[in-house]
KEKOLLUM-530317 format. One record per residue (C-alpha): residue number from 0; residue in three letters; x, y, z. Coordinates in pm, whole numbers. Example, Ala and Ser with C-alpha at 12.3 -4.5 7.8 and 13.67 -1.06 7.14 Angstrom:
! residues 2
k r east north up
0 ala 1230 -450 780
1 ser 1367 -106 714
This chain:
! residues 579
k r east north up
0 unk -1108 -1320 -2031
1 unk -920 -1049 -2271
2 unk -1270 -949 -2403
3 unk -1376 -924 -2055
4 unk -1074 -685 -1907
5 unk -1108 -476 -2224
6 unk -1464 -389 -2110
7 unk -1437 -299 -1810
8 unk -1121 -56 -1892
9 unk -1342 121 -2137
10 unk -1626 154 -1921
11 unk -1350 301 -1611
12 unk -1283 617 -1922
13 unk -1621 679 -1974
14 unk -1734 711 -1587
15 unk -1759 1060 -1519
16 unk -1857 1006 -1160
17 unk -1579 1150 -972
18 unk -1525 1473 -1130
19 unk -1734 1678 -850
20 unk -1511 1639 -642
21 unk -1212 1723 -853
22 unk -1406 2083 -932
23 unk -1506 2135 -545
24 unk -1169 2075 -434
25 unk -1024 2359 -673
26 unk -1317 2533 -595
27 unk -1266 2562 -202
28 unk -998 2797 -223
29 unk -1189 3085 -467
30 unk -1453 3011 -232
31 unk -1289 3078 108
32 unk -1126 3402 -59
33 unk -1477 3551 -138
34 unk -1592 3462 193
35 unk -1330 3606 393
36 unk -1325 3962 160
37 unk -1720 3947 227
38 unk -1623 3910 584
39 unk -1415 4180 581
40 unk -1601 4412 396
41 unk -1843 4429 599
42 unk -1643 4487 858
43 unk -1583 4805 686
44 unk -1878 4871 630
45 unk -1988 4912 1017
46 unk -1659 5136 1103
47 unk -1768 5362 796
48 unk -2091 5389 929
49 unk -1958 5410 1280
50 unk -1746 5683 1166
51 unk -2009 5926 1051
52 unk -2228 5881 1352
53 unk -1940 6008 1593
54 unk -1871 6338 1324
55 unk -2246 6393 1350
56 unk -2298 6354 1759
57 unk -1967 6524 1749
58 unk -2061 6860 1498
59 unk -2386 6842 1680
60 unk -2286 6914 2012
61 unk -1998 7134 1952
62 unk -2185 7375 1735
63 unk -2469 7448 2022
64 unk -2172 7647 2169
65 unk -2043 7821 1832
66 unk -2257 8159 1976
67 unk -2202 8096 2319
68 unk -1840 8041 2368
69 unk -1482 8064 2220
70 unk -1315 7822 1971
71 unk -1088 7639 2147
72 unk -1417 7537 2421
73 unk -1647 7420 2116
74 unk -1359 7159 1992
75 unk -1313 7049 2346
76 unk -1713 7010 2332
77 unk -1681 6833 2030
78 unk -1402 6627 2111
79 unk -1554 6492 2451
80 unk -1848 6367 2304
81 unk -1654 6229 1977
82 unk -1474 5976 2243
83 unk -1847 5940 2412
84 unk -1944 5749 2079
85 unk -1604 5572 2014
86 unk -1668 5197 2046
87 unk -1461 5106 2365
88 unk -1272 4849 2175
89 unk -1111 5056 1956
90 unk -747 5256 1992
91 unk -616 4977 2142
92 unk -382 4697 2028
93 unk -404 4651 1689
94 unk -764 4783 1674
95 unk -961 5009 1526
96 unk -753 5416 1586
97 unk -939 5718 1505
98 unk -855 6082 1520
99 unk -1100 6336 1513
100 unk -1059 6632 1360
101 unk -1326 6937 1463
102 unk -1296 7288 1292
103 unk -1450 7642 1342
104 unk -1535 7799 1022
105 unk -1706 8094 879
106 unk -1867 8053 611
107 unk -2002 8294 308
108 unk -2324 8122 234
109 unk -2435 8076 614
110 unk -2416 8439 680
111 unk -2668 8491 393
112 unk -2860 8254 534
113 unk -2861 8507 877
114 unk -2588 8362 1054
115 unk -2333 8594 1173
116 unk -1980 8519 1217
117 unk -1960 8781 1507
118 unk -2017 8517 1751
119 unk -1763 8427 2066
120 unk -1641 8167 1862
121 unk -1583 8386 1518
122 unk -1718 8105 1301
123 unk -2084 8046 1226
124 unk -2038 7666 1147
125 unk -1860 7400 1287
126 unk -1650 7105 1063
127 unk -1567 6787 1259
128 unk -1348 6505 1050
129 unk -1318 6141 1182
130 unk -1065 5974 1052
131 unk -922 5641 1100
132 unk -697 5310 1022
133 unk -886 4934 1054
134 unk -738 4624 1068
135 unk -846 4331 843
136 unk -861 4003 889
137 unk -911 3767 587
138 unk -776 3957 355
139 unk -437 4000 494
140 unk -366 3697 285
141 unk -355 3878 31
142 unk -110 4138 154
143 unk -374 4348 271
144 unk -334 4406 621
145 unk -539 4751 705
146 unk -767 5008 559
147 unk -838 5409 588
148 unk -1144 5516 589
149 unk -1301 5890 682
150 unk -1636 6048 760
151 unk -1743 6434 848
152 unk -1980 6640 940
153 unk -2095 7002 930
154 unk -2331 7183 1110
155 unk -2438 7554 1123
156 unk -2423 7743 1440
157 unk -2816 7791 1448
158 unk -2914 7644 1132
159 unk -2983 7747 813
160 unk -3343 7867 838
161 unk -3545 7948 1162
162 unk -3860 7803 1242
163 unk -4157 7969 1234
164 unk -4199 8193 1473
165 unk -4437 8416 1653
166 unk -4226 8645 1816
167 unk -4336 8935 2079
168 unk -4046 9215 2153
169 unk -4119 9394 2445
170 unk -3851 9698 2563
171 unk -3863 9906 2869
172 unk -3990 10248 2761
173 unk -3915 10441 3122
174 unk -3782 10763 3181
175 unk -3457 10575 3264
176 unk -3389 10489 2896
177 unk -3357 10838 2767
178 unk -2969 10830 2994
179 unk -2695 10778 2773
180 unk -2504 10451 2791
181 unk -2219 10573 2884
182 unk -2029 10326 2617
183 unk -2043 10249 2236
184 unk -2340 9985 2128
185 unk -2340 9788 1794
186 unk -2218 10077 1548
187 unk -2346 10387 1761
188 unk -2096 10586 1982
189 unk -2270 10681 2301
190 unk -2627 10689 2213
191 unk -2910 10631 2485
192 unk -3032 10344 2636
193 unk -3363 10310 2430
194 unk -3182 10435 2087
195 unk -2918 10084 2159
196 unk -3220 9900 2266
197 unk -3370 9988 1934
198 unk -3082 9897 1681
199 unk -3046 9587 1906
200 unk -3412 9501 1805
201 unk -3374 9647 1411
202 unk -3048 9382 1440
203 unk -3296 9094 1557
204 unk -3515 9160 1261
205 unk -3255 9166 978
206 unk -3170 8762 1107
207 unk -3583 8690 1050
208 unk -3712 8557 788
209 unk -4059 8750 727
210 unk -4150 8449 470
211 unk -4218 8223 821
212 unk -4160 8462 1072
213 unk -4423 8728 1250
214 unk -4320 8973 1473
215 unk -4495 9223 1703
216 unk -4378 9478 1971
217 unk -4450 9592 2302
218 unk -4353 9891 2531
219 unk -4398 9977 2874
220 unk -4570 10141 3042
221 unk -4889 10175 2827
222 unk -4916 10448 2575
223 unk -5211 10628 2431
224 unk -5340 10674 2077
225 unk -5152 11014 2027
226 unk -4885 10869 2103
227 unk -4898 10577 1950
228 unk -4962 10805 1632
229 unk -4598 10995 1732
230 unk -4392 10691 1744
231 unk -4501 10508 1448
232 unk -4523 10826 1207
233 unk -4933 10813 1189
234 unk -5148 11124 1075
235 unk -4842 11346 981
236 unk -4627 11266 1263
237 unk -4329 11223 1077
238 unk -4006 11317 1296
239 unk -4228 11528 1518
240 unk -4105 11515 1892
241 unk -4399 11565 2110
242 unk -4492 11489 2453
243 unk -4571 11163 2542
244 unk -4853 11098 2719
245 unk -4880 10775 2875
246 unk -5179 10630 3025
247 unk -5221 10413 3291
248 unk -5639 10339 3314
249 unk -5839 9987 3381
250 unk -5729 9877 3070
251 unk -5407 9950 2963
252 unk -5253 9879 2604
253 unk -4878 9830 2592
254 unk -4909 9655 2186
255 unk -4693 9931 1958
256 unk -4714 9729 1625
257 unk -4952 9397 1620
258 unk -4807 9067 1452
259 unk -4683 9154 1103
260 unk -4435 9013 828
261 unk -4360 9361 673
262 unk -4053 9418 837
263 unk -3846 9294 544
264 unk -3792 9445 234
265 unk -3877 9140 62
266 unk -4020 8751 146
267 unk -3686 8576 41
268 unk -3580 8275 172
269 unk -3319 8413 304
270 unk -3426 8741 238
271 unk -3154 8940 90
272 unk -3327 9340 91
273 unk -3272 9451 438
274 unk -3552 9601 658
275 unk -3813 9812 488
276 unk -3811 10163 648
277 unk -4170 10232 556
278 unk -4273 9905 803
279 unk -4436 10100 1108
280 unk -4285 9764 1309
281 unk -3949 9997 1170
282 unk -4062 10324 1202
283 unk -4160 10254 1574
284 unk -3823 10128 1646
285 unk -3694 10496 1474
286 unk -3462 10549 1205
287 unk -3115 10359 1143
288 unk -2861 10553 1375
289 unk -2564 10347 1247
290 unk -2673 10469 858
291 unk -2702 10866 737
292 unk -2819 10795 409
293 unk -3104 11104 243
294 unk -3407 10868 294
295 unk -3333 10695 641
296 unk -3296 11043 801
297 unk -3667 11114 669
298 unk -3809 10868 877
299 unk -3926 10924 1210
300 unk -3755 10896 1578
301 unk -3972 10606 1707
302 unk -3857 10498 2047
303 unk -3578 10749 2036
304 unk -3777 11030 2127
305 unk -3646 11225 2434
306 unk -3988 11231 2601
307 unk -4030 10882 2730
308 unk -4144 10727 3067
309 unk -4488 10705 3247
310 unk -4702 10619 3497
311 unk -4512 10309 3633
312 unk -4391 9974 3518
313 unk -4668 9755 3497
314 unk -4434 9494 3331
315 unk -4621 9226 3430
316 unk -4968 9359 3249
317 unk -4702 9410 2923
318 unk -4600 9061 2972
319 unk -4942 8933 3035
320 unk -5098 9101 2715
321 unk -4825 8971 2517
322 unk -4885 8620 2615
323 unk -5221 8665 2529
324 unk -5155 8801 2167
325 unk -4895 8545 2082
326 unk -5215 8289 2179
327 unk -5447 8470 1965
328 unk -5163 8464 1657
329 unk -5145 8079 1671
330 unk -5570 8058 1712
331 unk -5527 8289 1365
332 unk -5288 8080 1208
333 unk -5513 7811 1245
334 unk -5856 7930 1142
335 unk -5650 8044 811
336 unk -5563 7659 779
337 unk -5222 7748 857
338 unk -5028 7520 1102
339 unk -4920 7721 1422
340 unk -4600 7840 1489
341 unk -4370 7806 1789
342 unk -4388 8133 2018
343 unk -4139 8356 2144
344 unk -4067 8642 2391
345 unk -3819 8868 2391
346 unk -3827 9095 2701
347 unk -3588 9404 2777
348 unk -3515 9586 3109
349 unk -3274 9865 3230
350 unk -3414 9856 3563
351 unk -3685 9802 3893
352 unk -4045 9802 3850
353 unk -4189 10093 4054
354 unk -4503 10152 4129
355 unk -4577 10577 4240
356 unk -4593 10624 4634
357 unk -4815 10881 4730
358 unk -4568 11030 4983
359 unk -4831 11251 5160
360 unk -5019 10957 5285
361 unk -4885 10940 5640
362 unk -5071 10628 5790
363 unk -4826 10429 5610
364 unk -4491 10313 5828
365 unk -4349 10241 5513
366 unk -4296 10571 5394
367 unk -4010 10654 5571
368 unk -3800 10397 5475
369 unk -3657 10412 5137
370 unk -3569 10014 5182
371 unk -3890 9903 5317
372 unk -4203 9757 5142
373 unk -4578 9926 5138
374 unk -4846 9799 5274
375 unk -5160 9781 5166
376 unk -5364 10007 5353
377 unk -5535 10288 5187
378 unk -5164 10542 5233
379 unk -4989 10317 4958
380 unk -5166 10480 4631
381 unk -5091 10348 4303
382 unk -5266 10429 3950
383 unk -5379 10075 3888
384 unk -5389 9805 4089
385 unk -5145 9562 3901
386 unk -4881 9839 3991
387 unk -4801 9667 4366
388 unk -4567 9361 4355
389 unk -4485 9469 3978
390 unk -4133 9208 3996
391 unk -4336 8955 4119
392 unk -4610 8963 3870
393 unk -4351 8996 3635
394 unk -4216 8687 3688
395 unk -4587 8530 3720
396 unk -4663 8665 3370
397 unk -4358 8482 3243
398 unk -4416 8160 3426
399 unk -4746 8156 3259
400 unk -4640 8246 2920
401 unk -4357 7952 2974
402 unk -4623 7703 3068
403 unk -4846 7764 2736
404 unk -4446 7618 2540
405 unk -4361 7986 2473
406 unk -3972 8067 2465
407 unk -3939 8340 2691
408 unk -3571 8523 2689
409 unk -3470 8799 2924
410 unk -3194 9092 2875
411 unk -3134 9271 3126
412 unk -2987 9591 3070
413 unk -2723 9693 3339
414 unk -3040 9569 3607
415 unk -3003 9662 3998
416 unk -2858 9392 4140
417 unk -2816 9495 4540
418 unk -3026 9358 4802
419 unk -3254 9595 4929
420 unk -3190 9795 4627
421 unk -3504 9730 4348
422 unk -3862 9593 4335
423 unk -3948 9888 4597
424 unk -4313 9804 4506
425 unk -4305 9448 4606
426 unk -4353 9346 4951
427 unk -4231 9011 5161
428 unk -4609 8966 5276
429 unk -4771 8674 5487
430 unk -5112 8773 5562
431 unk -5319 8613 5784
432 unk -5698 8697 5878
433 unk -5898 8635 6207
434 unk -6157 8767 6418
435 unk -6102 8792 6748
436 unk -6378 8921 7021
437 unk -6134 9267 7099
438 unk -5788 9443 6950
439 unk -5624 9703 7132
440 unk -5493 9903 6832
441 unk -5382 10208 6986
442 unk -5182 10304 7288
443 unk -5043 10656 7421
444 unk -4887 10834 7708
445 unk -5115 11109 7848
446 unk -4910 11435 7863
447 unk -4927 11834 7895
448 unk -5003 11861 7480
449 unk -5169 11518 7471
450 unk -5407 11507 7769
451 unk -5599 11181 7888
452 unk -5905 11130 7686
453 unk -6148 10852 7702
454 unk -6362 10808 7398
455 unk -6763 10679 7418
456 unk -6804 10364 7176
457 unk -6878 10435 6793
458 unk -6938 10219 6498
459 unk -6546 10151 6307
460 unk -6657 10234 5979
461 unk -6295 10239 5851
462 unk -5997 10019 5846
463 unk -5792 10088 6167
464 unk -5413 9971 6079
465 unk -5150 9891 6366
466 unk -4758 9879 6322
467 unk -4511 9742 6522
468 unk -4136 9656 6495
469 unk -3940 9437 6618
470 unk -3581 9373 6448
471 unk -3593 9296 6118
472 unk -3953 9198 6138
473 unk -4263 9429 6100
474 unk -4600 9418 6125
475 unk -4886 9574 5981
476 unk -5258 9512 6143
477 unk -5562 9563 5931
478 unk -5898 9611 6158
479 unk -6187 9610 5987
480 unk -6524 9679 6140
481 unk -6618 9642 6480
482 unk -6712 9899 6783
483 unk -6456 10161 6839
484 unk -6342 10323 7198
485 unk -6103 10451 7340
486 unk -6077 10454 7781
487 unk -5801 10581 7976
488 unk -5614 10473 8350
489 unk -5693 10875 8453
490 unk -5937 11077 8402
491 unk -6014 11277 8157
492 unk -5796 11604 8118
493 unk -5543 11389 8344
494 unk -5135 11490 8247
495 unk -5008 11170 8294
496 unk -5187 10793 8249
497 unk -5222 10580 7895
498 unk -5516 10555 7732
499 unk -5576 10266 7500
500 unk -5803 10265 7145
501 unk -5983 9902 7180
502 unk -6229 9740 6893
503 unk -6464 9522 7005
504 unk -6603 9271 6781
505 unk -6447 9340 6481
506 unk -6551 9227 6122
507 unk -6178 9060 6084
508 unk -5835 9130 6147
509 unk -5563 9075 5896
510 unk -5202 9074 6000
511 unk -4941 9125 5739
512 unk -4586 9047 5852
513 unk -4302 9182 5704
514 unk -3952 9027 5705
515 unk -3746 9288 5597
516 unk -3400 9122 5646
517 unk -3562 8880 5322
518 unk -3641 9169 5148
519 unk -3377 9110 4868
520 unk -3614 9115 4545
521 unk -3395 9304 4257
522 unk -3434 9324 3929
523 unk -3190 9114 3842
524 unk -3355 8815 4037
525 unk -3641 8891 3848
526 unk -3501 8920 3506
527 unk -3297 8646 3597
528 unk -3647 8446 3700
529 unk -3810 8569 3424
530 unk -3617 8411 3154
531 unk -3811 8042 3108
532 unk -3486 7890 3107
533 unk -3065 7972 3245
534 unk -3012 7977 2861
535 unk -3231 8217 2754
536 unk -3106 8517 3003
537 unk -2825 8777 2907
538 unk -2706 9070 3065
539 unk -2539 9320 2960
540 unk -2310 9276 3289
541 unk -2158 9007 3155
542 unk -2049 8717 3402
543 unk -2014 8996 3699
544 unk -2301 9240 3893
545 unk -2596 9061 3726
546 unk -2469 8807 3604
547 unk -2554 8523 3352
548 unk -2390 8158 3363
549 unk -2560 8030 3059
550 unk -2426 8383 2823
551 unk -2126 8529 3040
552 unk -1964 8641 2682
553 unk -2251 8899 2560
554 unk -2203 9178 2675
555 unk -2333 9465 2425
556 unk -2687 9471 2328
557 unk -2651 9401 1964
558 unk -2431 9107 2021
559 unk -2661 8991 2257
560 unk -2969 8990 1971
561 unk -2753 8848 1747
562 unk -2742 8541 1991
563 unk -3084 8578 2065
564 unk -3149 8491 1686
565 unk -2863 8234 1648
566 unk -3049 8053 1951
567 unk -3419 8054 1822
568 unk -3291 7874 1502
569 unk -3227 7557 1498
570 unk -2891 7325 1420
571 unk -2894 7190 1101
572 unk -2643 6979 916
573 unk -2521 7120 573
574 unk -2318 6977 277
575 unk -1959 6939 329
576 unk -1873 7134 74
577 unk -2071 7445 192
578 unk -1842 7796 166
């Protein structure tokens, strides 16, 4: 029995069998710590990254404004959507609290990169910082109850580098541009209207980059070669002031300088030389007025020549051709292998498109009315037939250049803005054509100087045009064809009667009504209409007169490019630690 007892005690010390559970039950503990910190962690882990997507929606959205409006507005932009992307479960309780932090800055490096600080804002780049405190759960067993954590975010006012660009300028060259402004623009004290419009587009081309960028100009009306040759400095031209002699023929040429990179001083990225003076895209645009340094004032006048304006508008055949090169300069691109760039319009006008009356041609009632349209019948003479309805087929042009993805941005330039007071060569038309059997279209009072006299029928081998008025509505009436003959209620030689012009069975008859108390086309509607978008108009009237919602704040030409080439590049975030 003792050898039996002794046995089984020594086989009880050597059983290891229960020793497991011994090492999982001190085990448990280490285990449930890890667990809980893992728990926790990534916990953190989704606030962090929580955190940086509200600084990024948040610098995003605020920095579209940094060009278009003051401080204080882009950090209440930046601030509203900030809370749009804080979880709804947080700053509450003993949740999740962030503050967010967003700051206007201007810095060094992003105005090297093209991106003024003379902006409504003052800054060029916007900082936003999200900070916050999270709770923790697990680990406040070990006496840690919360955590801070941060994120932020900086983005550049337009970004920094544009696109690539195709980009068509195309500035009203009318008589009306040789009056001085009246004010300062940019640096110049007084100058003209066409010498601000060209520093306003010198300023544009100092923010492109001619390493991606290609730029050609426009001017209306058309121009021929001799003067092309005056305002680009060709065959000896330099600084020579001669008369300009537009023309105005079937096919009219309003392209200055063609698509070209060579308006830079060098192909940087950014470029750091300035503009080269010897580009003829510079030399048509005329020397530096806000410089006076030996070489500049060698150059030639350009577009600040005294002897502008023309034969016209014809905006819309400016517009048209423009759409048509910036086509061609993507077709290029591509049969060079080259990937095609985005296109853009920049288009410039002081006033109305007119078309030239021909004030001798009495047929038309028209005439006598400085507020009224033409009509078409053969007493409204114009040079070319795209002249009539000139701020309608302005707008056209645009619409069309919009639909082919082109950018198309409108200035206007202290534009008409009355009713009644622009667009005199549009007209409120609705024409309608019939043929009816007979149309009386003309009826008189037989007097002493105008006796009754009855007329035998005779071929109508011209049109016959009728006018009437009634209120605010008149008509014109086209006859075309037909018998003519005229018969009278006395006889002939008779004092007194009415004889009435009749054509019988005319070819057609087209009635044009016009509704003058609609006639309210200016040229600010049509600038206005010709921008492809609310954002892409300015005015130099600010947010009265002509005014623009979208850009209220640009007032001054300059200012207004500048924003014109903050807008065309796009947002781009940048390293915090940018200067």
């Amino acid at each position: 029995m003792i050898n039996w007892m002794r046995k089984k005690l020594l086989g009880f010390r050597s059983d290891d069998g229960g020793a497991a559970l011994l090492y999982v039950t001190i085990a448990i503990p280490t285990l449930l710590a890890i667990t809980s910190l893992a728990v926790d962690m990534g916990y953190v882990w989704y606030v962090k990254t929580r955190l940086q997507t509200i600084a990024d929606m948040s610098a995003l959205a605020g920095a579209s404004k940094l060009y278009t409006d003051t401080a204080p507005n882009v950090v209440l932009l930046a601030n509203q959507y900030a809370a749009l992307n804080v979880p709804s479960n947080w700053n509450g309780g003993n949740s999740t609290t962030v503050t967010v932090t967003p700051e206007v800055k201007c810095l060094n490096t992003i105005k090297t990169m093209g991106l003024t600080c003379q902006s409504t804002s003052s800054g060029n780049t916007l900082k936003v910082t999200v900070t916050a405190t999270t709770p923790l759960f697990f680990a406040t067993a070990l006496g840690f109850k919360t955590i801070s954590l941060s994120a932020n975010s900086m983005v550049s006012g337009g970004g920094s580098s544009p696109p690539p660009m195709n980009i068509a300028i195309i500035l009203d060259a009318t008589g009306s541009m040789n009056n001085l402004l009246g004010t300062s623009c940019g640096s110049l004290s007084n100058p003209t209207k066409i010498q601000c419009a060209s520093l306003a587009a010198k300023t544009l081309l100092t923010k492109l980059w001619a390493s991606v960028d290609q730029v050609a100009l426009y001017t209306y009306p058309s121009y021929d070669a001799n003067s092309l040759k005056t305002f680009t400095c060709a065959s000896g031209n330099n600084g020579v002031k001669t008369s300009v002699s537009y023309k105005t023929g079937a096919s009219p040429n309003y392209q200055m300088v063609g698509f070209t990179t060579s308006f830079s001083a060098d192909k940087g990225s950014p470029p750091t030389g300035g503009l080269d003076i010897t580009s003829p895209m510079v030399l048509a645009l005329g020397k530096t007025a806000s410089t006076s340094t030996a070489t500049d004032s060698t150059i030639c006048n350009g577009l600040n020549l005294s002897q502008l304006g023309g034969q016209g508008t014809s905006i819309a055949d400016a517009i048209a051709q423009a759409r048509n090169d910036l086509l061609a300069a993507n077709v290029a691109l591509v049969a060079k292998g080259q990937p095609q760039r985005r296109n853009v319009m920049i288009i410039l006008s002081d006033g109305d498109a007119n078309a030239n009356v021909d004030t001798a041609a009495t047929n038309d009632p028209f005439l006598a009315g400085s507020n009224a349209p033409p009509s078409t019948d053969p007493g409204w003479s114009i040079d070319v037939p795209s002249q009539a309805d000139q701020c309608q087929g302005a707008v056209a042009a645009a619409d069309t250049a919009a639909a082919d993805g082109t950018w198309v941005y409108s200035v206007a330039f202290s534009a008409p803005y009355a009713a009644k007071g622009s667009c005199q060569s549009d007209r409120p038309v609705t024409p309608v054509t019939t043929k009816p059997a007979t149309v009386n279209v003309s009826s008189r009072s037989c007097t002493a100087s105008n006796k009754c006299q009855s007329v035998a029928s005779q071929a109508n081998t011209a049109a016959w045009t009728v006018n009437a008025a009634s209120g605010t509505t008149q008509t014109a009436l086209t006859v075309l064809g037909g018998t003519i003959a005229t018969t009278c209620t006395k006889s002939n030689g008779s004092t007194s009667g009415t004889c009435t012009t009749t054509v019988t069975s005319p070819t057609s008859v087209k009635t044009e009504t016009y509704d003058l108390s609609k006639y309210d086309t200016t040229a600010c509607a049509t600038m206005i209409a010709i921008a492809s978008d609310a954002s892409r108009f300015y005015s130099t009237d600010g947010n009265t007169k002509c005014a623009s919602t979208a850009n209220p704040n640009f007032t001054d030409l300059v200012s207004i490019f500048n924003n014109v080439a903050a807008s065309i590049m796009k947002k781009r975030r940048i390293p915090s630690g940018t200067t």
